[in-house]
C-alpha positions in Angstrom: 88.7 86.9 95.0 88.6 89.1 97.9 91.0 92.0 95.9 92.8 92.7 92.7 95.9 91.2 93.1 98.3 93.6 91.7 96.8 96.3 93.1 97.6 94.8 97.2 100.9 93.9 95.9 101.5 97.7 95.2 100.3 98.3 98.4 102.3 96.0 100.1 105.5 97.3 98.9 104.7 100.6 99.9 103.1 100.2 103.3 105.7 97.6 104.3 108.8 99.7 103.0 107.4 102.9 104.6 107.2 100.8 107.8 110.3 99.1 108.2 111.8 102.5 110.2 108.9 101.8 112.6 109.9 98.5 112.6 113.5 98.4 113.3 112.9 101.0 116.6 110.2 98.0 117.8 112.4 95.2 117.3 115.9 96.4 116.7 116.3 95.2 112.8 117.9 97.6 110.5 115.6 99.3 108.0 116.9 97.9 104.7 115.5 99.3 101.1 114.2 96.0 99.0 113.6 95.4 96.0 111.3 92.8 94.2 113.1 90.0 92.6 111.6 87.9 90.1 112.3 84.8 88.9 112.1 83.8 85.0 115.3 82.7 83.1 115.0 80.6 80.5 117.3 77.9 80.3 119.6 76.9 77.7 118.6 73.7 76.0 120.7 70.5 76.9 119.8 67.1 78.5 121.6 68.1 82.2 119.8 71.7 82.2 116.3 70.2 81.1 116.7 67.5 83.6 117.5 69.7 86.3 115.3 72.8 85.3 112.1 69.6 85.5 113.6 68.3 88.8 113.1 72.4 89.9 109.7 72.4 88.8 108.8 69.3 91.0 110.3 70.9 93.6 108.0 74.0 93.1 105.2 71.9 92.7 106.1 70.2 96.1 106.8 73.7 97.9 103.4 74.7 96.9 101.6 72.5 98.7 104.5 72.2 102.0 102.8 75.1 104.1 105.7 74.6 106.7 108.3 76.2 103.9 106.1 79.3 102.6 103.1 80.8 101.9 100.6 78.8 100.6 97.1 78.7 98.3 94.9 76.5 100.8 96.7 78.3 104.0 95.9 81.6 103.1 92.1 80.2 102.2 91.5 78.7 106.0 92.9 81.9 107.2 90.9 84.1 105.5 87.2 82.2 106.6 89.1 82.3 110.1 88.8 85.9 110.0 85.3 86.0 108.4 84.3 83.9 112.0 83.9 87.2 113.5 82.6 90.5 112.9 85.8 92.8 112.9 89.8 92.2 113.0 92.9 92.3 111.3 92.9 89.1 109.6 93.5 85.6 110.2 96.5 83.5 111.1 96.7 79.9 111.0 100.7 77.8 112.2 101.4 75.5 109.1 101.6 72.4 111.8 97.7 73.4 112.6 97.0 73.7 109.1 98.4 70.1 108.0 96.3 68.8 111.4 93.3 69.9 109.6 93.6 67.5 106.4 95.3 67.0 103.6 96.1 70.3 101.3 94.1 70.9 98.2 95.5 72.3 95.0 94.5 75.6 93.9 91.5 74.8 91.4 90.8 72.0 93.3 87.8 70.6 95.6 88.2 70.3 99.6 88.0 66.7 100.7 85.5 67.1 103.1 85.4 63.3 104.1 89.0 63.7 105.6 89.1 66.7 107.2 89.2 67.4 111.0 87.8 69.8 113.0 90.1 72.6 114.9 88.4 75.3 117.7 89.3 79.2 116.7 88.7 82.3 118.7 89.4 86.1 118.2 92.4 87.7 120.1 93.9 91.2 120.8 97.6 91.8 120.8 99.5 94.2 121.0 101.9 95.7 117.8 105.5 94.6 119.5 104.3 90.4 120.7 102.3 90.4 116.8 106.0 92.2 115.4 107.8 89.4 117.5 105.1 86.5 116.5 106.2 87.0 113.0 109.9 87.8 113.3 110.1 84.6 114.9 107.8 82.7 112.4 110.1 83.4 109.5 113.4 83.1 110.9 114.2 80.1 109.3 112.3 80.5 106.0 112.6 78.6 103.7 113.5 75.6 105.7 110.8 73.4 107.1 108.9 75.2 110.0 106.1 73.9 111.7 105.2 77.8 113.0 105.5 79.4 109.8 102.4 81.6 109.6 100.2 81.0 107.0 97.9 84.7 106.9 95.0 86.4 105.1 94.3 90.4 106.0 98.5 90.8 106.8 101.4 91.5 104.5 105.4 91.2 105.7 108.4 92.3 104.1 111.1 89.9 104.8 115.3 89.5 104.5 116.7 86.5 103.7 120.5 86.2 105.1 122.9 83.4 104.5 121.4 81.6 107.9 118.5 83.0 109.1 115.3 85.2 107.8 114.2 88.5 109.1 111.4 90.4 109.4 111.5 94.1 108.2 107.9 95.1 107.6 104.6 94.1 108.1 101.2 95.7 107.4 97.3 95.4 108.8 95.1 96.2 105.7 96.2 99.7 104.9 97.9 100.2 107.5 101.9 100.0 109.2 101.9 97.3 112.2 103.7 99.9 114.8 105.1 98.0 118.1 102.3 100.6 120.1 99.4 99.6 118.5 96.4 96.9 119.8 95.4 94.4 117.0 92.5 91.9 117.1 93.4 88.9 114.9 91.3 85.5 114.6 93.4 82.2 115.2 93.7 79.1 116.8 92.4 78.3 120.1 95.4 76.4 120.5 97.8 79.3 119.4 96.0 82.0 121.5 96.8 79.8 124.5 100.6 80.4 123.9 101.7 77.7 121.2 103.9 78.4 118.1 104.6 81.8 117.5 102.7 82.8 120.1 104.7 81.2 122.9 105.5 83.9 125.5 103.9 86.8 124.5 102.2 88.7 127.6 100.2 91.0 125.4 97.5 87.9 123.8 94.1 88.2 124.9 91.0 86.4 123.7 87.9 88.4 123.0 85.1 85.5 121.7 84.6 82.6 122.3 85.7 79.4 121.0 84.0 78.4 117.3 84.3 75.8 114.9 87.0 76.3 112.3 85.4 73.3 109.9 82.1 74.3 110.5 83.1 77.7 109.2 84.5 76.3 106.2 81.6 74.3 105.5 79.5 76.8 106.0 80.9 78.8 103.2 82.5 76.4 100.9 80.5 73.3 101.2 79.8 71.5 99.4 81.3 72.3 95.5 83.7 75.0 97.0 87.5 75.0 95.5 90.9 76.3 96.6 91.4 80.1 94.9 94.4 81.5 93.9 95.9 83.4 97.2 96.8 87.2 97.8 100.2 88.3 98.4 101.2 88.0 101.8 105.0 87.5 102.3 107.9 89.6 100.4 110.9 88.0 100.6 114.4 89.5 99.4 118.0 88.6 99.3 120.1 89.9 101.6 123.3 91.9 99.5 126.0 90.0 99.2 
């Protein structure tokens, strides 16, 4: 694994927290104070509560694998040997609609079915802080419903709000450092994306910098033939929004 876990997850809550003033000045969302909120009650034992804590579990099960409602193992893999492509950037970013174009999604532990994959073009882009802000404000908005542009990301972390309609982004960090609407990022994607598609649509600021390469040649390359879907960094914070 690229980093201890626990350790980026610290990091995340304090770059991304630190950053939310920065934030709200770029994009005009309120700086909120968050909190992690973890999920572990154990339910009380009856037939209704067992059948519904097992139907919960499917559901998880499901979600896991559904890159177009969250963050996912196999997303956050392709993204991070998109960024490996080329010599230096901020990380890799990959729409969940492209990612389910490639193939079908592996489980975490499991093998890549090479035999049914299909090949995708990926470049290396600079954009500016306030269109890569605005990319992912608009990528979560409707987290967690079904969204073909939801971002699935290696290299970049966002702090996120969920209201009672709509998601918002609060925070978002390159490596070690605060996303500020001022700043020039270079960030490898889709050809497809760079050219304006997804979350990318309108931004003025998107410039490619390479030229086109294979994205399943890449992942051949280094996971080919025995290689197997690993357990994914923290990438997305998402809190409730006080009642």
């Amino acid at each position: 694994m690229d980093s201890d876990v626990g350790n980026v997850k610290g990091r995340t809550y304090a770059l991304l927290t630190a950053g939310a003033l920065v934030l709200a000045v770029g994009l005009g969302i309120a700086s909120v104070a968050v909190r992690s909120v973890q999920h572990g009650a154990v339910a009380p034992v009856s037939s209704g509560v067992a059948s519904a804590a097992a139907s919960d579990a499917a559901e998880d099960s499901a979600d896991a694998l559904d890159p177009t409602k969250g963050p996912i193992a196999w997303g956050h893999q392709v993204a991070r040997i998109m960024s490996r492509a080329f010599p230096e950037n901020d990380g890799g970013l990959i729409t969940a609609g492209e990612l389910l174009s490639l193939g079908p999604v592996p489980e975490v532990g499991k093998r890549i079915p090479w035999d049914r994959m299909k090949d995708s073009s990926i470049v290396e882009v600079e954009i500016g802080g306030t269109d890569l802000l605005a990319a992912f404000a608009s990528a979560v908005k409707y987290y967690p419903r079904k969204n073909g542009s939801f971002l699935q990301v290696y290299g970049l972390r966002a702090l996120c709000r969920q209201g009672e309609r709509t998601t918002q982004l609060t925070g978002l960090a390159a490596g070690d450092e605060t996303v500020v609407p001022g700043g020039t990022y270079h960030l490898a994607v889709t050809e497809f994306m760079a050219k304006g598609a997804g979350p990318f649509v309108g931004l003025k600021s998107v410039k490619t910098i390479s030229e086109p390469v294979s994205l399943l040649g890449e992942l051949k390359k280094r996971l080919f033939p025995t290689g197997v879907v690993s357990e994914p960094e923290p990438t997305y914070v998402f809190s409730q929004e006080a009642g």
